[in-house]
C-alpha positions in Angstrom: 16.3 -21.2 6.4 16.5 -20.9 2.8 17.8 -17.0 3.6 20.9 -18.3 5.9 21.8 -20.9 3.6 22.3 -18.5 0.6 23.6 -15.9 3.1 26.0 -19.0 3.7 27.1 -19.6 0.2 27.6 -16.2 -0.8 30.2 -16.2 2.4 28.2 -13.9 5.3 28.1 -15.3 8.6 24.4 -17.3 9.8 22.9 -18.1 12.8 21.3 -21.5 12.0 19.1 -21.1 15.3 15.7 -19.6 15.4 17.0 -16.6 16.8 16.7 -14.9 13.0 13.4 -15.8 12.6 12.7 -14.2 15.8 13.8 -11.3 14.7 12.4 -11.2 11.5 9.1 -11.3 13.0 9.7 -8.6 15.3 10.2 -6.5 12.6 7.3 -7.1 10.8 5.4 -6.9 13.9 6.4 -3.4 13.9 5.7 -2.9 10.3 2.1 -3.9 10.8 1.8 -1.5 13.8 2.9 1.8 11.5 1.0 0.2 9.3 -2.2 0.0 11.1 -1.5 3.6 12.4 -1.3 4.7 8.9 -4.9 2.9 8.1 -6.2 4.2 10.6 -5.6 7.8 10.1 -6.6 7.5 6.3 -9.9 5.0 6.3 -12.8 5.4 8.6 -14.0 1.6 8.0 -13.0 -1.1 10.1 -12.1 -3.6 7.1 -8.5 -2.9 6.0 -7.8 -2.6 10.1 -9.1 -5.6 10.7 -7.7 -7.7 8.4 -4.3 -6.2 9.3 -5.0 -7.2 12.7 -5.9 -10.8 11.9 -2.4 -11.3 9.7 -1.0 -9.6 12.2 -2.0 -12.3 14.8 -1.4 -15.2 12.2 2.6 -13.6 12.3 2.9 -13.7 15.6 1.2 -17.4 16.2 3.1 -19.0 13.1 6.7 -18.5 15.3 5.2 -19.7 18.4 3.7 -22.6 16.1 6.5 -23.5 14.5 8.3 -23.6 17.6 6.0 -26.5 18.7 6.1 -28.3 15.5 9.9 -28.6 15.6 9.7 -31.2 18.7 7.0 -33.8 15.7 9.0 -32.8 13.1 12.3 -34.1 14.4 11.7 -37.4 14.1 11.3 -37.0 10.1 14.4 -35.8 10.1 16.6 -38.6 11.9 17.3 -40.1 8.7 20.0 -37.3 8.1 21.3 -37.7 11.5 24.8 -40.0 12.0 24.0 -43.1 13.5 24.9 -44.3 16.4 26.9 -47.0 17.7 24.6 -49.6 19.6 
């Protein structure tokens, strides 16, 4: 978020939604596969593969995750919301 609102100030377009976030972990999905394939070809322990794998999987949960956490966390945030009439 910090990204779009600079992106924002220094006049480029943003997507506010968590659609660039989305994509942002796609890519890095696809980082860590070359990178694994790379690993693989050039170690023959199971180490460095493994731990890619496992921050691999933390990538891919922490979108998912956050996801979840947006439903709690909107309460924190009514504060900054207008109020409304009652």
């Amino acid at each position: 978020f910090f990204a779009q609102y600079f992106m924002q100030k220094s006049g480029e377009e943003v997507v506010w939604g968590l659609e660039g976030l989305e994509h942002i972990c796609q890519k890095v999905e696809k980082l860590n596969r070359d990178m694994a394939a790379r690993i693989r070809s050039a170690v023959t322990g199971d180490a460095a593969l493994n731990a890619l794998v496992k921050l691999d999987f933390f990538g891919k949960n922490v979108f998912f995750e956050l996801e979840d956490q947006f439903i709690n966390l909107e309460p924190l945030f009514r504060s900054y919301f207008a109020e409304e009439d009652t």
